[in-house]
C-alpha positions as CSV (number, residue, x, y, z in Angstrom):
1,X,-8.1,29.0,3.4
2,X,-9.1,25.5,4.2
3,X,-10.6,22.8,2.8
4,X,-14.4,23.8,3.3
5,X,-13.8,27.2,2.5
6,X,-11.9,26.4,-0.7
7,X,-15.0,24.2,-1.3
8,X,-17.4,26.9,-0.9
9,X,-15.2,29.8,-3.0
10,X,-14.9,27.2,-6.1
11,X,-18.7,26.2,-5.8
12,X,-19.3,29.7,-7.3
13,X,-17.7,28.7,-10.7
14,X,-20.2,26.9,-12.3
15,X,-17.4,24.7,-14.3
16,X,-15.6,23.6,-11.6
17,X,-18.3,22.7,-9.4
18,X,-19.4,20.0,-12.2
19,X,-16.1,18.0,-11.0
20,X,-16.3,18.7,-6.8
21,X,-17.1,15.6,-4.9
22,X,-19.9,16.1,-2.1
23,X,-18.7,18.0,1.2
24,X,-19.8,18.9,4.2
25,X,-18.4,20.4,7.5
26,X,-17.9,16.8,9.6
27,X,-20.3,16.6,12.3
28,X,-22.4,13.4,13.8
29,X,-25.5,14.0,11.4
30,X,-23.4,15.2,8.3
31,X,-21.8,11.4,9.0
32,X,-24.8,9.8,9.3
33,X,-26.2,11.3,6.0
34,X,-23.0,10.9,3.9
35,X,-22.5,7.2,5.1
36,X,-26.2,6.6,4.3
37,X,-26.0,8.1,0.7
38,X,-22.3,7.2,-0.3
39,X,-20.6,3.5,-0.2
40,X,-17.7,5.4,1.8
41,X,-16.2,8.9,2.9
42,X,-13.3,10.4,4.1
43,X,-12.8,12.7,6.5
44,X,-9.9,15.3,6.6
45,X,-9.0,18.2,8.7
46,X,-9.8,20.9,7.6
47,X,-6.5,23.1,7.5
48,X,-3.7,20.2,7.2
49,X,-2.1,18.7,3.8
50,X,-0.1,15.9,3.0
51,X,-2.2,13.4,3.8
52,X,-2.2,13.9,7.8
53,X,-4.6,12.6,9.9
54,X,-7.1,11.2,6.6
55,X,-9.5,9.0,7.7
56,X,-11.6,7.1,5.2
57,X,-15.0,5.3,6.4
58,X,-17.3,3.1,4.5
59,X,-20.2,0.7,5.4
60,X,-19.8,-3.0,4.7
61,X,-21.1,-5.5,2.8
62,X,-22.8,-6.9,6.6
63,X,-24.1,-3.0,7.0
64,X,-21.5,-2.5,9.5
65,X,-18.8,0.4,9.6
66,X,-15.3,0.6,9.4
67,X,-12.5,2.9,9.1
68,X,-9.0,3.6,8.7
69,X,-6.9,6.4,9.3
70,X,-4.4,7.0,6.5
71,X,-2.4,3.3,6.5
72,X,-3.3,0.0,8.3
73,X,-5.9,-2.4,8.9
74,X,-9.7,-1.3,9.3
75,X,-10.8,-0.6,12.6
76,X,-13.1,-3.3,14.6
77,X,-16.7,-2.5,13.2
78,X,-19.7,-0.9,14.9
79,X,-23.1,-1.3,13.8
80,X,-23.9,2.6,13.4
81,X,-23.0,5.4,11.8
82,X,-23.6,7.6,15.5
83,X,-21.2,4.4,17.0
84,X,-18.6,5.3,14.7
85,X,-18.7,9.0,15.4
86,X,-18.1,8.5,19.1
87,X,-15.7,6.2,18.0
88,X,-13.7,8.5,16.1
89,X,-13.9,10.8,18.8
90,X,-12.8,13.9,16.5
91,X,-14.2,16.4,19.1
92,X,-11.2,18.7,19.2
93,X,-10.0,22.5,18.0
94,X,-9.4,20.9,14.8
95,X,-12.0,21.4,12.4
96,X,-13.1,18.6,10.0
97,X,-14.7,18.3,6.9
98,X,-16.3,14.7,5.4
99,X,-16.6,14.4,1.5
100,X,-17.7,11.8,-0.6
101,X,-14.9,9.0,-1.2
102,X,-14.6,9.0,-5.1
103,X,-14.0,5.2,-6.5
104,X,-11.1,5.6,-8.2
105,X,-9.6,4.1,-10.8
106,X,-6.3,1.2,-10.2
107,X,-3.3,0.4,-11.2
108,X,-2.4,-3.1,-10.4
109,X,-5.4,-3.1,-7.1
110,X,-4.3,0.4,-5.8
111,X,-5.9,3.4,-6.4
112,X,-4.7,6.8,-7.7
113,X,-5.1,10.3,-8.1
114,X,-3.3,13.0,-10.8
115,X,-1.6,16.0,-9.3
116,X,-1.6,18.8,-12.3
117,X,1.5,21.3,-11.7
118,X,0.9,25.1,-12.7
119,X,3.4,27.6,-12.3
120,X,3.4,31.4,-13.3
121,X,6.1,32.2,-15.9
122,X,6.2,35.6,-16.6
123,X,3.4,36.7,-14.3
124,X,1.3,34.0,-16.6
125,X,0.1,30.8,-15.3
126,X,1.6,28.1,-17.2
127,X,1.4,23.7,-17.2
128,X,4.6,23.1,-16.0
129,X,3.6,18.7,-15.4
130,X,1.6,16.0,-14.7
131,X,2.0,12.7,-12.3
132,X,-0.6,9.7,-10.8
133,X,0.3,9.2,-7.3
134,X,-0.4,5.5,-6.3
135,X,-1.6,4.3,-3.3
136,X,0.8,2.1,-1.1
137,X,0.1,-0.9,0.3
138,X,-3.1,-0.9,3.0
139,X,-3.5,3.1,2.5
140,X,-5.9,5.1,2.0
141,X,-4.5,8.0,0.6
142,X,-2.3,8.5,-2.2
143,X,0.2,10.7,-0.3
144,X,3.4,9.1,-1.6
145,X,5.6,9.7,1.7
146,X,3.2,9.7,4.0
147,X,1.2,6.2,2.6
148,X,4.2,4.6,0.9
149,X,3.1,4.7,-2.6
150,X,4.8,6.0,-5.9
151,X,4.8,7.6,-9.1
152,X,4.3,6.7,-12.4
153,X,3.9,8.9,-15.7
154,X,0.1,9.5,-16.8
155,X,0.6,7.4,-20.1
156,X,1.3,4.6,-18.0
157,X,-1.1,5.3,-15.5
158,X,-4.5,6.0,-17.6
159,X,-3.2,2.5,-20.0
160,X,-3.0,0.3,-17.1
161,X,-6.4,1.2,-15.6
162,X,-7.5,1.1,-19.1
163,X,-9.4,4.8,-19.1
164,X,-10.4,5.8,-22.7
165,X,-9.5,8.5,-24.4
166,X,-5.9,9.4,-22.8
167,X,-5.1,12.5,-24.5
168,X,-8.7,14.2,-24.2
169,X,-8.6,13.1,-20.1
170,X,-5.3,15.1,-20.5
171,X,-6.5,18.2,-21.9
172,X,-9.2,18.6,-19.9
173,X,-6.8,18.0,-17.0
174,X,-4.9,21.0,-18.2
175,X,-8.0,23.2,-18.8
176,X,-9.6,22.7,-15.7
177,X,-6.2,23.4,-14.2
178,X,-6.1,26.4,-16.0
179,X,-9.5,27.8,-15.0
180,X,-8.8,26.6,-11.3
181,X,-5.5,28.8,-11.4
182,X,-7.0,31.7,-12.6
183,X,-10.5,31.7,-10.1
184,X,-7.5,31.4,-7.2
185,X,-6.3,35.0,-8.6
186,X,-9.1,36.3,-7.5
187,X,-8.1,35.3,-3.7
188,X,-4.5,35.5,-3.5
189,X,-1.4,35.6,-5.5
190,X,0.7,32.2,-5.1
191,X,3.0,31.4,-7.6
192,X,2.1,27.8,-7.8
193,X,-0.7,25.4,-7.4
194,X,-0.7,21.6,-7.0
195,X,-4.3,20.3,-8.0
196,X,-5.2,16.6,-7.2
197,X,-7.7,15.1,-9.4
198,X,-9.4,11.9,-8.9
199,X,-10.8,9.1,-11.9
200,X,-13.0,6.8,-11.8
201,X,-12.7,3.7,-13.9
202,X,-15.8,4.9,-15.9
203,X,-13.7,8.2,-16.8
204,X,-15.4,11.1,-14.6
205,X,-13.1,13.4,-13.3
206,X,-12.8,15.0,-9.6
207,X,-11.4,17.7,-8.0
208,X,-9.8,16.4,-4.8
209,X,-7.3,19.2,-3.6
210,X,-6.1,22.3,-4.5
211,X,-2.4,22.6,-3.3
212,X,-1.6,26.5,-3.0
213,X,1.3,26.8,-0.4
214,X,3.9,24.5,-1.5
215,X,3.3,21.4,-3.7
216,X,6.4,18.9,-4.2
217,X,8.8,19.8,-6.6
218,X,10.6,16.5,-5.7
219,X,7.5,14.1,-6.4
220,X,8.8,15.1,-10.5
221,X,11.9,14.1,-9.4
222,X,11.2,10.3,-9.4
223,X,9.7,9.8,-12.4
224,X,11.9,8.0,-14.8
225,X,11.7,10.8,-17.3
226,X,13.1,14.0,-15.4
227,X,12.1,16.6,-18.5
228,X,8.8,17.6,-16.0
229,X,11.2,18.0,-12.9
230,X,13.5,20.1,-15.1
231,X,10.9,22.1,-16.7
232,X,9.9,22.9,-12.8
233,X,13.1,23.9,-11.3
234,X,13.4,26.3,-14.7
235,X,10.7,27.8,-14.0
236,X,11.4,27.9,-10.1
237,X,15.2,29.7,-10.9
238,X,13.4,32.8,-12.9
239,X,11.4,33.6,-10.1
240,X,14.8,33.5,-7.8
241,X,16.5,35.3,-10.1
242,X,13.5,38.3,-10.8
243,X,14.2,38.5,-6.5
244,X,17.7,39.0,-6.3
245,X,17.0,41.9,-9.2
């Protein structure tokens, strides 16, 4: 399932949908009407993760465009948005989709975005962590390999861009999580899920990704406090163990 069609199947839940940014399968007039509504958009391929081949696009402050794909400088500009469709010459096998670019919320000038762990324990799905992923230095994703960025606890993350209300953003993190995980029952058994949620500095909070293959274990892993990273690999070791059974 890609990205447009995990678009469409959570559309149906009336909760979720509340916290999905605008999508569209990419195309030169679904360009031309996001970049006319939105102050930017990204575009992603439709069936890759990790970042790969994000390309974000916004309209300057001169009415020009720009882009750039996942970590650099922006692109020369071109005066419309059907120049920068030939420009980014995306006509390929690979299918694309183009969503509104959320403004997130900073930490120190960089954006980020929370990636909510669930894991089944016991055949139930369970909150097994939470992370912000910051952006790296000229990137525009938050894709810690891929654009050079790091970690840093929620606590720390939602105090430094000064978001209100830490611990109710939290729970509704882990409900919405909860609610995602159980919807994605209904289309295929995984045994984890890796949702990215954006936030805006005002405190609304988007759905960016829903991770169902394999989300990083190891992204735990470098947070200063390793109890989440522990509490993952636990839960990882009963489900090799239930195996070799």
């Amino acid at each position: 399932m890609g990205k447009w069609q995990l678009h469409r199947f959570y559309w149906k839940d009336g909760v979720v949908r509340n916290h999905l940014p605008a999508t569209a399968i990419y195309g030169r007039s679904t360009l031309e009407r996001f970049l006319n509504r939105h102050k930017g958009v990204y575009i992603k391929p439709n069936y890759e993760h990790q970042g790969i081949g994000i390309i974000k696009a916004w309209k300057k402050k001169t009415g020009s465009f720009t882009f750039v794909k996942v970590r650099g400088s922006p692109s020369s500009p071109v005066s419309t948005p059907n120049e920068l469709y030939r420009k980014l010459n995306l006509r390929s096998k690979q299918s694309y989709v183009v969503q509104k670019a959320i403004p997130l919320a900073r930490v120190n000038g960089r954006v980020y975005d929370i990636r909510v762990m669930m894991m089944r324990l016991k055949g139930r799905w369970t909150y097994a962590g939470m992370l912000a992923k910051v952006a790296g230095s000229g990137s525009v994703i938050t894709n810690v390999r891929r654009g050079g960025g790091h970690v840093l606890s929620i606590p720390t993350a939602l105090h430094r861009s000064k978001q209100r209300s830490p611990e109710r953003k939290m729970k509704l993190l882990k409900s919405l999580s909860y609610r995602i995980c159980r919807r994605f029952d209904s289309y295929k058994y995984t045994r984890q899920i890796g949702i990215d949620y954006g936030i805006e500095p005002t405190g609304k909070i988007w759905v960016i990704e829903v991770n169902f293959d394999f989300p990083s274990h190891a992204l735990f892993a470098k947070l200063k406090d390793k109890s989440q990273y522990r509490k993952i690999k636990s839960i990882a070791s009963t489900w090799r163990k239930r195996k070799r059974k």
